[in-house]
Every structure is written in C-alpha cells, then in structure tokens.
N, CA, C and O atoms as a GROMACS GRO file, in nm:
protein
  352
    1UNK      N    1   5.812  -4.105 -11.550
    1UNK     CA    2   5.812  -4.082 -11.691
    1UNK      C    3   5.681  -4.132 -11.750
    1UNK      O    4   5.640  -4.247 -11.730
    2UNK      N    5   5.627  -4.057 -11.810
    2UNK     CA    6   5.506  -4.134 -11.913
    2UNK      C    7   5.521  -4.276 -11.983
    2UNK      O    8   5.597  -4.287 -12.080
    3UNK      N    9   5.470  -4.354 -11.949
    3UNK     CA   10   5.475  -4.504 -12.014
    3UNK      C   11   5.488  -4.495 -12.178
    3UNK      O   12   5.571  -4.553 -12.248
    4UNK      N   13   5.385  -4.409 -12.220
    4UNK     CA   14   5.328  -4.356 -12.373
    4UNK      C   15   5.496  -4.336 -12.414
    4UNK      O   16   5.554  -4.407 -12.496
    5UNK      N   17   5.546  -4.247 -12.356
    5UNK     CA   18   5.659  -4.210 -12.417
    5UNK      C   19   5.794  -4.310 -12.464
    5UNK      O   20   5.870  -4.318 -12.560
    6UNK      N   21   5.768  -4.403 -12.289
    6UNK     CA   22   5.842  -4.475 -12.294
    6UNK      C   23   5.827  -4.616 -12.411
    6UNK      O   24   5.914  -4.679 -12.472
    7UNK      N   25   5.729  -4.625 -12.408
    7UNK     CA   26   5.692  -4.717 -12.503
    7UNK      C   27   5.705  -4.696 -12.670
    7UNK      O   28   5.706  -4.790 -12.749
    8UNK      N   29   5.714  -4.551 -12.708
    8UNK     CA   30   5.729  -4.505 -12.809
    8UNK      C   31   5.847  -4.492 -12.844
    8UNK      O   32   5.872  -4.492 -12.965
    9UNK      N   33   5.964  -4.475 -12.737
    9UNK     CA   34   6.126  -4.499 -12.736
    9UNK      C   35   6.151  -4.642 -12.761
    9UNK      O   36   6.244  -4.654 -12.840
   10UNK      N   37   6.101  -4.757 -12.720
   10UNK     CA   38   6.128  -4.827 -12.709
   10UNK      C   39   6.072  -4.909 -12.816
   10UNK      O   40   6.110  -5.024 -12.796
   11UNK      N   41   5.998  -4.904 -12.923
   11UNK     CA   42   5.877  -4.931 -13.058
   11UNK      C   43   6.004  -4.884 -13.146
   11UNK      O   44   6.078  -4.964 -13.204
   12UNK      N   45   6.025  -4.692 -13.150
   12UNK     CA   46   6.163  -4.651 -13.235
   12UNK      C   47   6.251  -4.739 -13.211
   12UNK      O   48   6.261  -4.833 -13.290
   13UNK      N   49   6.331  -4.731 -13.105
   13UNK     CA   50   6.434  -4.815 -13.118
   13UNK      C   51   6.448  -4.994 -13.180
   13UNK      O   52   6.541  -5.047 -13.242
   14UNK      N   53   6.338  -5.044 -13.140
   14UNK     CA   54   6.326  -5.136 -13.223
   14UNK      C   55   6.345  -5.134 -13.385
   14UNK      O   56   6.430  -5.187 -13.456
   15UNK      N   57   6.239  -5.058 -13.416
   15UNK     CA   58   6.238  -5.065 -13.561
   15UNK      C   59   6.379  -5.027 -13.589
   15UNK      O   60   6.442  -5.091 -13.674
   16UNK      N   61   6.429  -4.939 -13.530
   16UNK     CA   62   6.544  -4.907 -13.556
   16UNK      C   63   6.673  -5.040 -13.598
   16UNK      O   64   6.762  -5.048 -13.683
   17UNK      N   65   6.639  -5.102 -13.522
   17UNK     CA   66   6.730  -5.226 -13.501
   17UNK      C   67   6.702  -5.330 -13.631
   17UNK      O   68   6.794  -5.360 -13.708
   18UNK      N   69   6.586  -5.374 -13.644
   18UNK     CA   70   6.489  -5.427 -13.697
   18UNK      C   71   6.589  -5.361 -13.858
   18UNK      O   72   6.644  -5.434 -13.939
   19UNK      N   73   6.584  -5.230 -13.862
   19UNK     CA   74   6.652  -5.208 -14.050
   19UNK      C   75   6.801  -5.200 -14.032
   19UNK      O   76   6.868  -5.158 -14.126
   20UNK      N   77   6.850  -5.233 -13.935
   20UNK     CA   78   6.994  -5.181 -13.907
   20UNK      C   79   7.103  -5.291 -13.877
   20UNK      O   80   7.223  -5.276 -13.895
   21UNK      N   81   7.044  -5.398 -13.832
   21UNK     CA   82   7.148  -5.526 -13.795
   21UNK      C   83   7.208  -5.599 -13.931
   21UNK      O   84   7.310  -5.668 -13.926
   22UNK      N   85   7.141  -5.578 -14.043
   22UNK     CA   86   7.177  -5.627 -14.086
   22UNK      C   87   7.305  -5.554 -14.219
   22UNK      O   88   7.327  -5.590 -14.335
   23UNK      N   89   7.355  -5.461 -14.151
   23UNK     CA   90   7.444  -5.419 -14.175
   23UNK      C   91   7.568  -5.378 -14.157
   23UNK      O   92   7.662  -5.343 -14.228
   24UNK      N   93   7.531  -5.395 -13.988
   24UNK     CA   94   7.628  -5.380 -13.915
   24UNK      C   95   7.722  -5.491 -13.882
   24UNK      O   96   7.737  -5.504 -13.760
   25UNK      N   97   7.798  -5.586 -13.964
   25UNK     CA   98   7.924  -5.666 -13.993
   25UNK      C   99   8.005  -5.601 -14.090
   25UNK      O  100   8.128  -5.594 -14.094
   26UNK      N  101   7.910  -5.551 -14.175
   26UNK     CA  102   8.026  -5.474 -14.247
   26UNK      C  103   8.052  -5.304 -14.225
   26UNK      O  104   8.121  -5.226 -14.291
   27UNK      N  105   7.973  -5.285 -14.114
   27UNK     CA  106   8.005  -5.120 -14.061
   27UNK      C  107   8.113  -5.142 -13.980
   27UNK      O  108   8.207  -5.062 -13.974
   28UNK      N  109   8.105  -5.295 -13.883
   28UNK     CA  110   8.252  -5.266 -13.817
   28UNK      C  111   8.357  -5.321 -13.860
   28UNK      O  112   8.438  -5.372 -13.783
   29UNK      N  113   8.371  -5.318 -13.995
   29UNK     CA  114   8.535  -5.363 -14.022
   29UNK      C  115   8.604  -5.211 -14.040
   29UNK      O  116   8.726  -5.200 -14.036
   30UNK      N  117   8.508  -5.083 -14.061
   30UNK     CA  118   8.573  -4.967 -14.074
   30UNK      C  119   8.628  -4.915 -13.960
   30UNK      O  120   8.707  -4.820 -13.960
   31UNK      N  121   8.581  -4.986 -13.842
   31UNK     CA  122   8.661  -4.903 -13.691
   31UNK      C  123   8.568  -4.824 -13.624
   31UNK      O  124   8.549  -4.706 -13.654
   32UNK      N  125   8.514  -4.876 -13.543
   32UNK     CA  126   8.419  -4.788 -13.479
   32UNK      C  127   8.330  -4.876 -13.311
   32UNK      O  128   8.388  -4.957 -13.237
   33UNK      N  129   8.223  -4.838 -13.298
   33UNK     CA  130   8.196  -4.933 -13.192
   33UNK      C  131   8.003  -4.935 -13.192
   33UNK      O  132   7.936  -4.847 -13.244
   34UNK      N  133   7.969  -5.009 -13.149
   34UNK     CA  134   7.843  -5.048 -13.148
   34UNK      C  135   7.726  -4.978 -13.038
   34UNK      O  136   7.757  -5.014 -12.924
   35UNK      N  137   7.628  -4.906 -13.035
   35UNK     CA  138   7.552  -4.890 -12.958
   35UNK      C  139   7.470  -4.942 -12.950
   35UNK      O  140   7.424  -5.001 -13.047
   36UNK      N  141   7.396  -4.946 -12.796
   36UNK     CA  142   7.299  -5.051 -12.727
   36UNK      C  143   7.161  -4.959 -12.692
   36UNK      O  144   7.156  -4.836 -12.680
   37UNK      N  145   7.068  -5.043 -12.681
   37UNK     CA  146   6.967  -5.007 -12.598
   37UNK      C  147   6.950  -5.117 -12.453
   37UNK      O  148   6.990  -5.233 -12.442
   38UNK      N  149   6.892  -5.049 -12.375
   38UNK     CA  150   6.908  -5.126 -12.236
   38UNK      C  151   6.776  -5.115 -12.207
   38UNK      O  152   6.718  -5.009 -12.227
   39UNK      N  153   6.699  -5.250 -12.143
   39UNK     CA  154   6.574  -5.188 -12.034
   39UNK      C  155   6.610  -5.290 -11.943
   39UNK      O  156   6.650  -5.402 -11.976
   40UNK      N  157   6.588  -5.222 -11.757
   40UNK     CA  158   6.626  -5.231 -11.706
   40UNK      C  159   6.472  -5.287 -11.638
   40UNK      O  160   6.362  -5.238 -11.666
   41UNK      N  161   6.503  -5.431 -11.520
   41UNK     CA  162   6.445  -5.500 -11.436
   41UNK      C  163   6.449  -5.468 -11.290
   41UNK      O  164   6.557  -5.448 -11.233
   42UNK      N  165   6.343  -5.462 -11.231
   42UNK     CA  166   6.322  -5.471 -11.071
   42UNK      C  167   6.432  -5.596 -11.031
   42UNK      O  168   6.538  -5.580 -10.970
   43UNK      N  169   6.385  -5.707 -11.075
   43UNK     CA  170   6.486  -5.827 -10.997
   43UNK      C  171   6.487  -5.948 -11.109
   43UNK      O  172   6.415  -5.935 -11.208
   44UNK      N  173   6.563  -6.057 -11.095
   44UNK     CA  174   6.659  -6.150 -11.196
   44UNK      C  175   6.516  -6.220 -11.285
   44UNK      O  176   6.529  -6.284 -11.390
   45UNK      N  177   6.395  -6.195 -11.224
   45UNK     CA  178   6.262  -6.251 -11.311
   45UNK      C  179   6.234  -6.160 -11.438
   45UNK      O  180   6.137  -6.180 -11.511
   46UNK      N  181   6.294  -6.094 -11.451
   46UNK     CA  182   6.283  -5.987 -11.547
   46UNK      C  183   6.091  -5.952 -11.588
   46UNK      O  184   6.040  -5.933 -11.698
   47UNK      N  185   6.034  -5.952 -11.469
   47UNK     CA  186   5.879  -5.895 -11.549
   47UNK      C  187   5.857  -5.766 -11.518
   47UNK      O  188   5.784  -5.709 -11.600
   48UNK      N  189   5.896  -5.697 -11.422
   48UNK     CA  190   5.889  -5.590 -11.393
   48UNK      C  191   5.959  -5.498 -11.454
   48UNK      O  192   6.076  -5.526 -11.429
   49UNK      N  193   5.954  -5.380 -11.535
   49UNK     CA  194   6.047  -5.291 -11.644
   49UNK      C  195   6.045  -5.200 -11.548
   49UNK      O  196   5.934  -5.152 -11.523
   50UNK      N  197   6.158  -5.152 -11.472
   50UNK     CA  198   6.192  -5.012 -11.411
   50UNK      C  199   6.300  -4.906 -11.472
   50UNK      O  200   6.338  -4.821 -11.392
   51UNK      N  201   6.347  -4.901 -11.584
   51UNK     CA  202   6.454  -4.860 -11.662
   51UNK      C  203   6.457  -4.879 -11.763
   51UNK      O  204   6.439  -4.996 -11.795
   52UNK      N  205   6.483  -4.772 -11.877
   52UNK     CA  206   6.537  -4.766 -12.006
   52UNK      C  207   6.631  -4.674 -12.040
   52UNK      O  208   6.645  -4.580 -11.962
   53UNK      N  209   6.727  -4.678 -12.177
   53UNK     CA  210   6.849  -4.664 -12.144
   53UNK      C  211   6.872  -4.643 -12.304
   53UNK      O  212   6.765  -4.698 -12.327
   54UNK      N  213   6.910  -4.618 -12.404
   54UNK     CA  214   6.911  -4.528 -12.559
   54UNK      C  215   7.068  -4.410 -12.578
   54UNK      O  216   7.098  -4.293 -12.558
   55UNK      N  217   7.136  -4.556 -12.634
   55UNK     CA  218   7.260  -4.505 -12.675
   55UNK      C  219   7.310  -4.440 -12.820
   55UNK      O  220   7.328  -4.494 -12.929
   56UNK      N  221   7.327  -4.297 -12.775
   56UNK     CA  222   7.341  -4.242 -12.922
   56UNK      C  223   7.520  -4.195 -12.976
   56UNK      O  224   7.606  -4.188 -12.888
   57UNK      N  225   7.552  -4.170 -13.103
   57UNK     CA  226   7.709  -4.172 -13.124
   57UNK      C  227   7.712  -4.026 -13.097
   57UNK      O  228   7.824  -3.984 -13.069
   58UNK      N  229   7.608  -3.930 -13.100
   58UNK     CA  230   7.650  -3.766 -13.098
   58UNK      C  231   7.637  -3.712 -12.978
   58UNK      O  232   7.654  -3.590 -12.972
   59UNK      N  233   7.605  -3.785 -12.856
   59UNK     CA  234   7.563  -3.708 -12.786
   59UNK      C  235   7.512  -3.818 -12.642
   59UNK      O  236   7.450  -3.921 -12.672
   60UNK      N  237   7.541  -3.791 -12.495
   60UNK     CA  238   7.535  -3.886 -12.398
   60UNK      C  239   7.406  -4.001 -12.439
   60UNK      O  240   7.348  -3.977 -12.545
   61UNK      N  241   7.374  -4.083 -12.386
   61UNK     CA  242   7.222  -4.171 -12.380
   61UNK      C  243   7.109  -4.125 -12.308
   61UNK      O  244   7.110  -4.046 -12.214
   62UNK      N  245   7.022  -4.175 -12.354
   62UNK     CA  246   6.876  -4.129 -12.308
   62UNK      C  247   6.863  -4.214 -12.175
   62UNK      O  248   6.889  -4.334 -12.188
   63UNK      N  249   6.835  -4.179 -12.077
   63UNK     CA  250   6.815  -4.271 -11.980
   63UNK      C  251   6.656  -4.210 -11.914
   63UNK      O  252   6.618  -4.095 -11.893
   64UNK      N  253   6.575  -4.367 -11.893
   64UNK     CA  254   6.454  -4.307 -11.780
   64UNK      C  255   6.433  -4.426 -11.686
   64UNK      O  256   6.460  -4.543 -11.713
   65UNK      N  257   6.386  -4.386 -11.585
   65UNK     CA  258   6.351  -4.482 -11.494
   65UNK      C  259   6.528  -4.501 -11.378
   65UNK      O  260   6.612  -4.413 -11.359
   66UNK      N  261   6.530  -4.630 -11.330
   66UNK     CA  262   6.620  -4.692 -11.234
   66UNK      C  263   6.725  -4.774 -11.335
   66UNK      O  264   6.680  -4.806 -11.445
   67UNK      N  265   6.830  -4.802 -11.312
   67UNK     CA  266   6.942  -4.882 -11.351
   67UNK      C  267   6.974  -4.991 -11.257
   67UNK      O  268   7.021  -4.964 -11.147
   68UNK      N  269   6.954  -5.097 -11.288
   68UNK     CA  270   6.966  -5.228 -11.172
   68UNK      C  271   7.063  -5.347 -11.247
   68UNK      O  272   7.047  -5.348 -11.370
   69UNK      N  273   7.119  -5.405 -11.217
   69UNK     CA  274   7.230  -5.516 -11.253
   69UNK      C  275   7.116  -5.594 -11.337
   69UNK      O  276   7.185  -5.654 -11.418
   70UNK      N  277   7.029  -5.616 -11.355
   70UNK     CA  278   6.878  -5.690 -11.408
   70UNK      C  279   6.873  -5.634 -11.549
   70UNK      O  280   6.780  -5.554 -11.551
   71UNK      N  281   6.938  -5.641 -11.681
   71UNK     CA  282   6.889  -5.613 -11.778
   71UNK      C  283   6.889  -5.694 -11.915
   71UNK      O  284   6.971  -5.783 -11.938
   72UNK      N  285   6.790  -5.655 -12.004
   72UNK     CA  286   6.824  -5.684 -12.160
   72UNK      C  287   6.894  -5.563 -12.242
   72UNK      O  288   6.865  -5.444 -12.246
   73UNK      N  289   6.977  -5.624 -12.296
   73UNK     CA  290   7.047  -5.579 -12.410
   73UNK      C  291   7.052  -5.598 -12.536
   73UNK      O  292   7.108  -5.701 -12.573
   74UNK      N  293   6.981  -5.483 -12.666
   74UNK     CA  294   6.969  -5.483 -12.742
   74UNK      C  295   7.077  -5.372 -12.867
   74UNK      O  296   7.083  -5.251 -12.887
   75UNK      N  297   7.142  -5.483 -12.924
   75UNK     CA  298   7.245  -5.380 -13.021
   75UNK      C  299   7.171  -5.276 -13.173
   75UNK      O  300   7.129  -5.318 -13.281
   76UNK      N  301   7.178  -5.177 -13.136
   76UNK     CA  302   7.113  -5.086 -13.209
   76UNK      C  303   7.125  -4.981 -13.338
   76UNK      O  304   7.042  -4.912 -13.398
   77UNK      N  305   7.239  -4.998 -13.348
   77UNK     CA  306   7.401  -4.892 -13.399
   77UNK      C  307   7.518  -4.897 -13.411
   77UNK      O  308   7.589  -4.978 -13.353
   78UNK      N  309   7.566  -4.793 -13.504
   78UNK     CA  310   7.689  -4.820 -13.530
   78UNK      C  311   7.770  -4.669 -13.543
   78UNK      O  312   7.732  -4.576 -13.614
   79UNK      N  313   7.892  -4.671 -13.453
   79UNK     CA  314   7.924  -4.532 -13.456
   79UNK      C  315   8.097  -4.534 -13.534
   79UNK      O  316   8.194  -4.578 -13.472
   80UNK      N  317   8.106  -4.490 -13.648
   80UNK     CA  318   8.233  -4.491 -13.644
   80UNK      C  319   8.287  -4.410 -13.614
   80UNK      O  320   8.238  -4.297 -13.608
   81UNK      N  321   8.475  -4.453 -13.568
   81UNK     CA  322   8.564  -4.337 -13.487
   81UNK      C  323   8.588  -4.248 -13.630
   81UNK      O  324   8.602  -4.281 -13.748
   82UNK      N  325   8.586  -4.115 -13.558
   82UNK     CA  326   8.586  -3.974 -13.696
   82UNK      C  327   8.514  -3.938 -13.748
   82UNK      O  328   8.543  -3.862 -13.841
   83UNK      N  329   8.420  -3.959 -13.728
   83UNK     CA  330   8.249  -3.964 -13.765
   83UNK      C  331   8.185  -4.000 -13.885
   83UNK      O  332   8.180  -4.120 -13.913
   84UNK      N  333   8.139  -3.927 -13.951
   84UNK     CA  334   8.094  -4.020 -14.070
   84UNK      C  335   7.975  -4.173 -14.030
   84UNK      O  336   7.917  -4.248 -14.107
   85UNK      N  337   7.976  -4.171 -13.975
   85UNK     CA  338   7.932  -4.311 -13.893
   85UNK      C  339   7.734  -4.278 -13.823
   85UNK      O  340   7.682  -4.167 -13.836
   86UNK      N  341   7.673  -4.376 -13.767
   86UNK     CA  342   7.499  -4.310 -13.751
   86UNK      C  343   7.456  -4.445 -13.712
   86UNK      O  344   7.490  -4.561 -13.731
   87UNK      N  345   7.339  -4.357 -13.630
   87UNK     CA  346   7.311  -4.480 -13.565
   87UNK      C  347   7.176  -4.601 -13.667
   87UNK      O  348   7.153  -4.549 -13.776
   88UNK      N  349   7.147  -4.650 -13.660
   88UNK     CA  350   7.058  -4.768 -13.722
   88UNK      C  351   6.897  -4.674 -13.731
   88UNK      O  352   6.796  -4.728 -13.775
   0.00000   0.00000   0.00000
C-alpha cells in the first residue's frame, strides 16, 4: 500500500477523533456501539507499523497491511442501532 495514503488515513482518522470524543458519552446513552481504528505492529515493541484497520457504521472496515495480536486502539465513532447515528 502507499505509505502517502496510509498516512493520510491515519492524519483523517485522527482529526476525526480529535472533534468527536468529546461527544461520544452522550451518543451512547441512545443505544448503539462505538467504532475503532486499529494500527497494527510487527512484534510487542510496537515500532514497526505493519497494519491499519478503519471502522465504519455503513459499510465493512478499511483494512491495509497485516493483522498481528500487536496493536493500538483508537475509539473513533459512534454508530447508533437504526441508524440515524455517524461516525466522528
């Protein structure tokens, strides 16, 4: 995958987070569930980035790279059940 790209998924999703957390206590008292972003590690030192991972409420996640037990987790969204609901 292009780094450029990946890095540009991963800049969005931030900011994303960055205007969005702080709303999401009172998005989930309506019923719904939270989406994540993931980037994924070679091994438990976490310096090496082999995976990223972009969870959306309409539609499967973005995934690039490898998936390894090695990750950070960042909460990004908020989906409520019945829709009406969006991510951050």
């Amino acid at each position: 995958m292009n780094i450029l790209k990946k890095f540009a998924l991963a800049g969005a999703g931030a900011a994303i987070a960055a205007l969005g957390v702080t709303y999401a206590p009172a998005a989930a008292q309506q019923g719904g569930y939270y989406i994540y972003e993931y980037t994924y590690y070679s091994d438990a030192s976490k310096t090496e980035q082999v995976g990223f991972e972009f969870q959306h409420c309409d539609r499967p996640a973005d995934s690039y790279g490898t998936t390894t037990p090695y990750y950070d987790r960042a909460r990004v969204g908020f989906c409520q059940y019945g829709g009406g609901g969006g991510e951050y």
